[in-house]
C-alpha positions in Angstrom: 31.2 7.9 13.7 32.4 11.2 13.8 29.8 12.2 15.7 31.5 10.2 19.3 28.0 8.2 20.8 27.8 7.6 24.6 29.3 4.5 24.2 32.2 5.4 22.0 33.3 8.1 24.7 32.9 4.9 27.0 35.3 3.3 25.5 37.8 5.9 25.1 38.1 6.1 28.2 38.5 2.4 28.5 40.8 2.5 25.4 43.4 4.8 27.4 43.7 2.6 30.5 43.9 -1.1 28.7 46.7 0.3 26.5 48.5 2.1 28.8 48.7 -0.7 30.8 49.5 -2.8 27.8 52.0 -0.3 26.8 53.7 -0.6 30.3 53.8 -4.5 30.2 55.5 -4.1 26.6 58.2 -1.8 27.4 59.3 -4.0 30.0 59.2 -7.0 27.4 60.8 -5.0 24.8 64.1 -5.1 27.0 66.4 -6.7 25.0 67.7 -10.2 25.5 70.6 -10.7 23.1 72.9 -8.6 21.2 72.0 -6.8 17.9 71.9 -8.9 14.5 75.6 -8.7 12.7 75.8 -5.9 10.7 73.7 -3.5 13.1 76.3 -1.8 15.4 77.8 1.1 14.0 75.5 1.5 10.8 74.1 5.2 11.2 70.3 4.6 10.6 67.4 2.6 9.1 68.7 3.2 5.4 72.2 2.5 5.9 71.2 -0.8 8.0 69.1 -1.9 4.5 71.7 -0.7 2.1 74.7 -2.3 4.1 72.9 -5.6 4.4 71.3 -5.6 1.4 74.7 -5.3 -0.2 76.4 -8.3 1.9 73.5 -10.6 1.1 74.1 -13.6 -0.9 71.4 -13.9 -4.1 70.3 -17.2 -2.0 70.0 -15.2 1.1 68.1 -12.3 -0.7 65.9 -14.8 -2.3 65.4 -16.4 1.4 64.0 -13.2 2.7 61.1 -13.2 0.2 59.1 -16.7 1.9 57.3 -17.5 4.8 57.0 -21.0 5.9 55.0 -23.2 8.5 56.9 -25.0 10.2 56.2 -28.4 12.4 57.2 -28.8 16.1 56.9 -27.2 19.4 60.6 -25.6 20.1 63.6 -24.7 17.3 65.3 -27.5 17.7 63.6 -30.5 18.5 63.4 -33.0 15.2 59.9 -33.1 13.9 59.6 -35.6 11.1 56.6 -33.6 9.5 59.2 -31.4 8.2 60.5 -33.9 6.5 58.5 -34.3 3.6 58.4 -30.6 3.0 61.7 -29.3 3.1 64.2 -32.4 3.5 65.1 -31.4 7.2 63.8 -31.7 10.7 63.9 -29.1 13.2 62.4 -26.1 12.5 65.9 -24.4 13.5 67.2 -26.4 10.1 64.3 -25.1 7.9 64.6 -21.4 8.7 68.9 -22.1 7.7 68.4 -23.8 5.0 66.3 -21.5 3.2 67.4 -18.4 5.1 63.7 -17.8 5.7 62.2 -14.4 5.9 59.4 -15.5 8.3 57.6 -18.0 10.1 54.0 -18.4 10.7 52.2 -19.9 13.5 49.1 -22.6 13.7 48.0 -24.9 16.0 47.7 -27.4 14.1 52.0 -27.4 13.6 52.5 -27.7 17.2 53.2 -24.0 17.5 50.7 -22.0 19.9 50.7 -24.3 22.9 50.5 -21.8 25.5 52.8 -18.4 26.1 55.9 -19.9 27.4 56.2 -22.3 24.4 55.6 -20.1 22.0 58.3 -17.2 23.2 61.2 -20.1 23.6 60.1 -21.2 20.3 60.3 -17.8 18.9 63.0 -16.8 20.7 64.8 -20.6 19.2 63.6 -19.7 15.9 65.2 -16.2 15.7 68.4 -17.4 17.1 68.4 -20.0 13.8 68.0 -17.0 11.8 71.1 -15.1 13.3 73.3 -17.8 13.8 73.4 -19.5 10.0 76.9 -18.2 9.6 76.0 -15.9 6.6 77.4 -12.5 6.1 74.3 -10.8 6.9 71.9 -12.5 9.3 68.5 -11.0 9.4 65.6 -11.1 11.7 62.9 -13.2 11.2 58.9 -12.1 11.1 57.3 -14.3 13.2 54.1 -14.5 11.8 50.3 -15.4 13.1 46.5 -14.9 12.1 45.6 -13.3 15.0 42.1 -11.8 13.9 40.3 -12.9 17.1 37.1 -13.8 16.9 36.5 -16.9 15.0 40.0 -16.8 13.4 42.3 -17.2 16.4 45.5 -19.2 16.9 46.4 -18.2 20.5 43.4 -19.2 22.9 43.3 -18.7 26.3 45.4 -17.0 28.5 45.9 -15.2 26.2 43.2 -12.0 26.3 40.5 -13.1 23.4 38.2 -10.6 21.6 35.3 -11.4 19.5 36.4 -10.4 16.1 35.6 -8.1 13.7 31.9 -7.7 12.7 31.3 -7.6 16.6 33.7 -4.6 17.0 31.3 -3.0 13.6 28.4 -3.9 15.7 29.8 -2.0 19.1 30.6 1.0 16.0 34.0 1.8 18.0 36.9 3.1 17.1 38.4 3.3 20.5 37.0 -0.2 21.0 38.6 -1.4 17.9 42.0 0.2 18.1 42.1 -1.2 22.5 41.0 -4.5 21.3 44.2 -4.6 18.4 45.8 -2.7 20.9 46.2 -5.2 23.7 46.5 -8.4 20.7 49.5 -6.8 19.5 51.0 -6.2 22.8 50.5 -9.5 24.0 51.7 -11.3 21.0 55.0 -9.2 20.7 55.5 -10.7 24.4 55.6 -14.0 23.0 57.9 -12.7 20.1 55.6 -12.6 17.7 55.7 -9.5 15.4 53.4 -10.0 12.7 49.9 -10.4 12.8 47.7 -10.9 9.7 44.7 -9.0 10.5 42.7 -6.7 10.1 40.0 -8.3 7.7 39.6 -5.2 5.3 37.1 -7.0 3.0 33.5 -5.7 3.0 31.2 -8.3 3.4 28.4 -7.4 1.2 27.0 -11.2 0.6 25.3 -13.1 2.9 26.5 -16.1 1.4 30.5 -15.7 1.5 31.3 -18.6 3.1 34.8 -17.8 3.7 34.8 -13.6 4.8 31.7 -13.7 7.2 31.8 -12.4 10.5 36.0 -11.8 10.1 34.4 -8.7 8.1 33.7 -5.6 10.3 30.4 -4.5 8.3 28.9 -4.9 4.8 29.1 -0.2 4.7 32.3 0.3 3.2 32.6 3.3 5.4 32.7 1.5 8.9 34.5 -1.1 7.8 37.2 1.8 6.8 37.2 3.3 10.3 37.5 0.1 11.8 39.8 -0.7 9.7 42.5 2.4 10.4 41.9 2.3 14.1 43.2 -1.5 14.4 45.6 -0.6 12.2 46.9 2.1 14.5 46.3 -0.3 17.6 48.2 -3.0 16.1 51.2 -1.2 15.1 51.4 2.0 17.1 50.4 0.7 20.5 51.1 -2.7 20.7 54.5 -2.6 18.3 53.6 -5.3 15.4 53.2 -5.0 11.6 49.8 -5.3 10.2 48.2 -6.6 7.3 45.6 -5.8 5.4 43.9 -8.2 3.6 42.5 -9.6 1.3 43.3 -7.6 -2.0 41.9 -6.1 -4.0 38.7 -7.5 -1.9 37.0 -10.5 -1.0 33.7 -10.0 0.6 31.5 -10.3 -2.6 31.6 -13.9 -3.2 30.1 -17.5 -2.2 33.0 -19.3 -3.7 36.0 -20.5 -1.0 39.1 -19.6 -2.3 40.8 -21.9 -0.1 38.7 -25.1 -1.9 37.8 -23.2 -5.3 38.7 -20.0 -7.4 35.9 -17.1 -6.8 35.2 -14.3 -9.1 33.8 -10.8 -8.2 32.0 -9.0 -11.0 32.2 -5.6 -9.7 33.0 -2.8 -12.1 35.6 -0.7 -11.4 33.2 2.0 -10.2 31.8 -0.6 -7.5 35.1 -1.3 -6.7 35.9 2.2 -6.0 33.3 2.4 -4.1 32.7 -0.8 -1.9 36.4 -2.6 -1.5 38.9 0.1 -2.1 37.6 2.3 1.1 39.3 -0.1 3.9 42.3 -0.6 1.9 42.8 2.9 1.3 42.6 3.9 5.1 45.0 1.6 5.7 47.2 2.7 3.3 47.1 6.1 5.0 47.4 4.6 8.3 50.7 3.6 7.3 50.5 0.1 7.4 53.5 -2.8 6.9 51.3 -5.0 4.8 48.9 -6.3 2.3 47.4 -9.5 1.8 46.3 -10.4 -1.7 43.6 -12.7 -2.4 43.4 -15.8 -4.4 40.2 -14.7 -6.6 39.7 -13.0 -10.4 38.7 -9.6 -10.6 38.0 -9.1 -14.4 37.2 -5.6 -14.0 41.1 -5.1 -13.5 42.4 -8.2 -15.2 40.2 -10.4 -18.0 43.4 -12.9 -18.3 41.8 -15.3 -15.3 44.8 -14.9 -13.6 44.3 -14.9 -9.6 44.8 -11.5 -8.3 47.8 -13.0 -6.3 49.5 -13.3 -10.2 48.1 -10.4 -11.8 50.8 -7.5 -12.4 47.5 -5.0 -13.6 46.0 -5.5 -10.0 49.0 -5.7 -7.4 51.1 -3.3 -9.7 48.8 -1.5 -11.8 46.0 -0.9 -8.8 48.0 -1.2 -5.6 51.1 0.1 -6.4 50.6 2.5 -8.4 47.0 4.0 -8.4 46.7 3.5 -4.7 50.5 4.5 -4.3 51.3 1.5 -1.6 55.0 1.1 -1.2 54.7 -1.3 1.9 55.4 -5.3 1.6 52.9 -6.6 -0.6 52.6 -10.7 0.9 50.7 -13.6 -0.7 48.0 -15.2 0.7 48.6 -19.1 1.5 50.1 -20.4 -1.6 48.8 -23.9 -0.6 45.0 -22.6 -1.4 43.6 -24.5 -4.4 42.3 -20.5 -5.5 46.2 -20.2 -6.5 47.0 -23.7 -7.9 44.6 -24.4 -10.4 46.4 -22.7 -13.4 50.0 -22.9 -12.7 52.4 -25.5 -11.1 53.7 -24.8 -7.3 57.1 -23.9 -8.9 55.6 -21.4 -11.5 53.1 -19.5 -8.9 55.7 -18.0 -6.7 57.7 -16.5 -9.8 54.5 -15.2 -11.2 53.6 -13.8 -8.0 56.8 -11.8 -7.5 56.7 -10.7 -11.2 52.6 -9.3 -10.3 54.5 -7.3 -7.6 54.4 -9.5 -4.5 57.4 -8.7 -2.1 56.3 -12.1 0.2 55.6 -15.9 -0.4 53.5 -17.2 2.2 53.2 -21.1 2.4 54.7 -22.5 -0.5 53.3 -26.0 -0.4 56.5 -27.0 -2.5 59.5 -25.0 -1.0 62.4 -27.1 -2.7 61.2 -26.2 -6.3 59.7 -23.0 -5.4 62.7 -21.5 -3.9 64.5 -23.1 -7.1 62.4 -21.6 -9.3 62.4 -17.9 -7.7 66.8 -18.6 -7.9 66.4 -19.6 -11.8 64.1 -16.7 -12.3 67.0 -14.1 -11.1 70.0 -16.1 -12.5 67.9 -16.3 -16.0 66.9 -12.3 -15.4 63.1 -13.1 -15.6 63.0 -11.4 -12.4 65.6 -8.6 -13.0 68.0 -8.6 -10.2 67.1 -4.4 -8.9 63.7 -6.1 -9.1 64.4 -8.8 -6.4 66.5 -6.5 -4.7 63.6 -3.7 -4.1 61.7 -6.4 -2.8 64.0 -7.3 -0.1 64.4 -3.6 0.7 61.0 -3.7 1.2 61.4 -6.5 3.7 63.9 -5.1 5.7 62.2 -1.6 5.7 59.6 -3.5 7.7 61.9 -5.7 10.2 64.0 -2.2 10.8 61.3 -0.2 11.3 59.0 -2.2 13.2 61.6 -2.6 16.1 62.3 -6.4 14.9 66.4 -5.8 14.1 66.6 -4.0 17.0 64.9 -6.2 19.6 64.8 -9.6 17.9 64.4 -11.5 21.0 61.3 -11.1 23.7 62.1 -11.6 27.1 60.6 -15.0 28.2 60.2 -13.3 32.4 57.7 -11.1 30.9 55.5 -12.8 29.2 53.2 -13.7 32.6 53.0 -9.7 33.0 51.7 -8.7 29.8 49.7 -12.0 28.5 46.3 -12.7 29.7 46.5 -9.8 32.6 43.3 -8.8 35.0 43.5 -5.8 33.4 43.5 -6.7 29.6 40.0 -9.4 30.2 38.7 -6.5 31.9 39.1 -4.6 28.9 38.1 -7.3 26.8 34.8 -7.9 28.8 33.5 -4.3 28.2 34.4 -4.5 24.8 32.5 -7.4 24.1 29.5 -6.3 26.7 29.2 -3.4 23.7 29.3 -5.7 20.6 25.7 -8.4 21.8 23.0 -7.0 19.5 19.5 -7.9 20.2 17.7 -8.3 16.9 14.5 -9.1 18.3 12.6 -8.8 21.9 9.0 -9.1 20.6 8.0 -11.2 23.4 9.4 -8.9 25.7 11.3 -12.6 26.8 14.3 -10.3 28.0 15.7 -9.4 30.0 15.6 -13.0 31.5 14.9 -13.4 35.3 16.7 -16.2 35.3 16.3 -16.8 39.1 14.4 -20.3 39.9 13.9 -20.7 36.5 14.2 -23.8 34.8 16.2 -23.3 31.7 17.3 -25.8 28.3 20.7 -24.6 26.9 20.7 -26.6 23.5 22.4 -26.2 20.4 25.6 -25.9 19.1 28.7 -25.9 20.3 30.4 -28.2 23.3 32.3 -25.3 24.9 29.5 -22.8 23.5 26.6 -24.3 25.1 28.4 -25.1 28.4 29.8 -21.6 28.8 26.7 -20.5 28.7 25.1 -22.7 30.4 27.7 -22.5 33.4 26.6 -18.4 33.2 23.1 -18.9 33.9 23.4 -21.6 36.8 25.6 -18.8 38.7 22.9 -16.2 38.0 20.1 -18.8 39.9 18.8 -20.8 37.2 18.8 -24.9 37.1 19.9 -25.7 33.8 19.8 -29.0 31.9 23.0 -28.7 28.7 22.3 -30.4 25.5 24.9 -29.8 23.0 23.3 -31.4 19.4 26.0 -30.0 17.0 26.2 -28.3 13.5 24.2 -30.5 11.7 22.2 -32.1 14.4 20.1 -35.6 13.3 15.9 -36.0 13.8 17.0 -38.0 16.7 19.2 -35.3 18.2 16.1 -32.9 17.7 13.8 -34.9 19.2 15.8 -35.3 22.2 15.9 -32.1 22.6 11.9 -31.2 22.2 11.7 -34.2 25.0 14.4 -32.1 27.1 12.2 -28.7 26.2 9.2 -30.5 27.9 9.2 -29.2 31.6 11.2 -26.1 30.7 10.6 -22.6 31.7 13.1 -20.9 29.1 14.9 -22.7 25.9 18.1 -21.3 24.7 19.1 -22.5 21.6 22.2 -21.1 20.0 23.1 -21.5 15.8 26.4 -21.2 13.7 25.9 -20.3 10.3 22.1 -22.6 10.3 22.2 -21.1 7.1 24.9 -22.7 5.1 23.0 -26.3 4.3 25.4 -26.8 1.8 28.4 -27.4 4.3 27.8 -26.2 7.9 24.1 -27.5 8.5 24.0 -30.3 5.4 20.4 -31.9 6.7 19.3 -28.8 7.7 19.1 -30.0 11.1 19.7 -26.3 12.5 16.6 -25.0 10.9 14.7 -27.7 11.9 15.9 -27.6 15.6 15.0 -23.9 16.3 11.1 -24.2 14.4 10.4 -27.4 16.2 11.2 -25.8 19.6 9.5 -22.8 18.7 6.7 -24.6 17.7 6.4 -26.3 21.8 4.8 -22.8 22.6 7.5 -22.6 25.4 9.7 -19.2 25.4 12.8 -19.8 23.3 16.0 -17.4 23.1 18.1 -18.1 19.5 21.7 -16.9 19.6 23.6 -16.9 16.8 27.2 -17.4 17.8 28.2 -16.9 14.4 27.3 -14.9 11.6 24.2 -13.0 12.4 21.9 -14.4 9.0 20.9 -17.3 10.8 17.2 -15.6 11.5 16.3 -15.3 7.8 15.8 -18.9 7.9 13.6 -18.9 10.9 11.9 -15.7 11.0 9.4 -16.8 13.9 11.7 -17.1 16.1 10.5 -13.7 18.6 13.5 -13.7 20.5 17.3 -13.3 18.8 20.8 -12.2 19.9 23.5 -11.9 17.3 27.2 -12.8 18.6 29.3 -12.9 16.1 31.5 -15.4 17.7 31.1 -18.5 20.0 34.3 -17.4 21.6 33.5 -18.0 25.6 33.9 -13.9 25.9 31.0 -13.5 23.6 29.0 -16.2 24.9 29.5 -14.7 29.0 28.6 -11.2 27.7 25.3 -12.5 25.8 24.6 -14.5 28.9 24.9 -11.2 30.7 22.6 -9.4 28.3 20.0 -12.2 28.2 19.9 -11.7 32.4 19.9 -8.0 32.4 23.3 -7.6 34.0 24.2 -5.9 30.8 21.7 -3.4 28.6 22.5 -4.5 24.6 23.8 -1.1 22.9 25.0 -2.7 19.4 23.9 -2.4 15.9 23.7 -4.2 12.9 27.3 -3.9 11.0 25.0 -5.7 7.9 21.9 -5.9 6.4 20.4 -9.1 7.0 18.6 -10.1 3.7 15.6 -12.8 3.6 16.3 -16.5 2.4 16.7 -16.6 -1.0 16.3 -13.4 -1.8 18.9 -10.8 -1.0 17.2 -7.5 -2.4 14.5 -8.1 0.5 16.3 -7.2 4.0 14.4 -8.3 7.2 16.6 -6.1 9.3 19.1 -3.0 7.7 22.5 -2.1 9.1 22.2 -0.3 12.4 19.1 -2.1 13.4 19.6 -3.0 17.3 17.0 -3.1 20.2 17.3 -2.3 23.9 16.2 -2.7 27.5 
């Protein structure tokens, strides 16, 4: 991409006003609404702030610093009896002071990402837990999310959404990439939030990884690279939070789930070298805060079987030291099953932090986990300058990325930097770049969709009626008929009956080619050939991965999304109508069914109007 196409020099353009207007709502959020942390004031610069702490610390405190835990609840200090079981307190508040947390991380599903104003009193509540414990040196917390957009995202709506990654290697953008990270970051350091774990640097070379998919930017190493440093640079440059790269030492080769089972990648070193290291390695040069390691054996690095998460020859050996990382090396979810099969809960954080990890995400077992890590240093298993350069690390991050300075956000700004005209703007003509059209061999679009009767079928509640909703404003009368992920004969034949007096059938698919989980009967498959086979003119949309078509290569008509988020689905219903002319690519090859050395369409493929 060196070479800028049209589009890319659109989208600089674009790029420049979405983040200086981002910028400008951050600096007014970055005004500070509480003094600085203890120990801040009159310590001359970001060394002396880490050495001075670092020296006041208790070993519990320094051991504190090295986990980040979920907690359950919607503000600091309400009681939440889910947080019971876990870590023998309530409040979220009491967690992060009992443990003397390093971080938090948000999900939906702990009552954490309600909408903007909840989630900056919460972080706000949470960080005044963490500097009010009484300790002699109260730290900052990272308040951490999986922001990766697309079909990882925490934060819906209003907050600004984006498609995700293998739709920004589709609209082959740097710009795009580094505006879309851009305006993420910005918006979630308004709702005090300074951590996002994203980008995706894994290359997703099989079609089958049920776990990487479209959170890949491209199965080429080297676009996924670029893609890679420019969000990088958008998330911590312009929008002011730490990154992380993940997962290490690379997880796109795989079928396994690491959350559910333990994947192996057979590549050889060489292979390595030459398909997962390249996105790592740009963000390593890039400068970024942190890396992820995944929960999978690599025996080219390490024949012990040990997780890469445990193993000192891959996060020590490789990353450290062949790769020369010195950032904050974190743990993916130590609740995955990829992690637990071998070792005990209280074992696998002390072997992680032995392998070289600075960060212990999601201990499913804090009380004897933390224990553990404390018995570990008291016994010298982990030598004491060892724990202590991990917390260095840690508070080499928090200084530097503006957290110990401006722990608090300001809650008055949130409504002028979340969710603004100006940022969906941006994130419509991002998107409007990423819609590829696979095929058009019908010449079926551009749809006239004026007077026309049109089906919208398929998956997706919100998927088909955004879409649906799209058409009826551009003239058409539509009839919505949402039959699921796995739909049943009778769900198909409701929908031939429905296809009957159509004009037009849309039909859209998420991952029809996963029978094993996604689509168990099959019922995808079966849905698009059997409307296919009425003869009547049938659009496919795939508002996942873009595979789907090796499993129903008939089909003349197909649009890859990437995402069934409703910005992808309103700028496909804008290509299929014409409003919009498709520009992306292929980030992947798509390979037949069955057969990967066969591909049906190559990276880069991508039709017109």
């Amino acid at each position: 991409m060196s070479d800028l196409s049209r589009r890319s020099v659109l989208a600089g353009g674009l790029a420049t006003t979405a983040l200086g207007v981002a910028a400008g709502g951050a600096a007014a959020a970055a005004t500070p609404a509480a003094a600085f942390p203890a120990g801040v004031s009159g310590v001359s610069g970001e060394e002396g702030w880490i050495t001075s702490t670092l020296n006041r610390m208790t070993l519990e405190e320094k051991v504190g610093q090295l986990f980040i835990q979920n907690v359950y609840g919607k503000d600091a200090t309400t009681p939440d009896s889910r947080n019971l079981p876990l870590y023998g307190v309530a409040s979220p508040a009491e967690v992060v002071r009992k443990y003397h947390l390093g971080g938090v991380i948000y999900f939906a599903w702990t009552d954490s990402v309600q909408n903007p104003d909840q989630i900056v009193s919460l972080s706000n509540g949470l960080q005044k837990a963490a500097l009010t414990q009484g300790g002699k040196a109260p730290v900052p917390l990272q308040i951490a999310i999986d922001q990766e957009q697309g079909v990882v995202t925490r934060i819906g709506p209003p907050a600004t959404q984006f498609p995700g990654a293998m739709a920004l290697g589709a609209g082959d953008s740097d710009p795009d990439a580094r505006t879309a990270a851009a305006i993420t970051g910005r918006e979630l350091l308004a709702m005090g939030v300074n951590t996002n774990f994203a980008p995706v640097c894994d290359v997703n070379v099989n079609a089958l990884n049920p776990v990487i998919g479209t959170r890949s930017f491209s199965s080429h190493p080297d676009l996924a690279a670029e893609l890679a440093a420019a969000q990088v640079a958008g998330y911590q440059r312009d929008g002011g939070v730490s990154s992380s790269a993940k997962h290490f030492p690379g997880h796109g080769d795989t079928a396994t789930d690491s959350h559910v089972a333990f994947p192996i990648i057979t590549h050889t070193r060489e292979q390595w070298q030459t398909v997962d290291a390249p996105p790592f390695e740009a963000a390593i040069r890039e400068g970024i805060d942190m890396i992820m390691t995944a929960h999978l054996a690599f025996p080219a690095f390490d024949d012990s079987g040990d997780p890469a998460t445990l193993s000192r020859p891959i996060l020590t050996g490789v990353l450290r030291e062949e790769l020369g990382y010195d950032g904050v090396i974190v743990t993916d979810s130590l609740g995955m099953q990829g992690v637990r099969d071998k070792y005990g809960d209280a074992e696998v954080p002390v072997r992680a932090l032995l392998a070289g990890a600075d960060q212990l995400l999601m201990s499913p077992a804090m009380d004897a986990a933390y224990a553990a890590v404390l018995d570990a240093v008291r016994s010298h298993r982990i030598r004491p300058d060892e724990l202590d350069a991990k917390v260095r690390r840690v508070l080499r991050l928090k200084h530097r990325r503006g957290v110990v300075a401006q722990p608090y956000a300001d809650p008055a700004r949130v409504a002028s930097v979340v969710g603004i005209p100006a940022h969906l703007a941006a994130a419509d003509a991002v998107t409007d770049r990423t819609t590829t059209l696979v095929k058009n061999d019908a010449g079926a679009l551009p749809l006239a969709a004026s007077g026309k009767k049109v089906l919208v079928t398929g998956y997706g509640l919100s998927t088909t009626a955004t879409l649906a909703r799209a058409l009826t404003t551009r003239g058409a009368t539509v009839q919505t008929l949402e039959t699921g992920t796995s739909p049943t004969d009778a769900k198909v034949a409701t929908a031939l009956a429905a296809a009957a007096d159509k004009d037009v059938v849309v039909v859209t698919t998420m991952k029809a080619w996963d029978t094993s989980v996604t689509d168990a009967r099959g019922g995808q498959q079966k849905l698009v050939k059997q409307l296919l086979a009425t003869g009547k003119t049938v659009v496919v949309v795939a508002v996942r991965d873009p595979y789907d078509i090796a499993y129903f290569t008939a089909a003349p008509t197909y649009l890859a999304t990437y995402s069934y988020s409703p910005v992808a689905i309103e700028a496909a219903a804008r290509v299929i109508t014409g409003d919009v002319s498709p520009t992306a690519s292929l980030p992947v090859d798509i390979p037949a069914a069955g057969d990967p050395s066969t591909v049906l369409f190559p990276f880069g493929h991508g039709l017109t109007y």
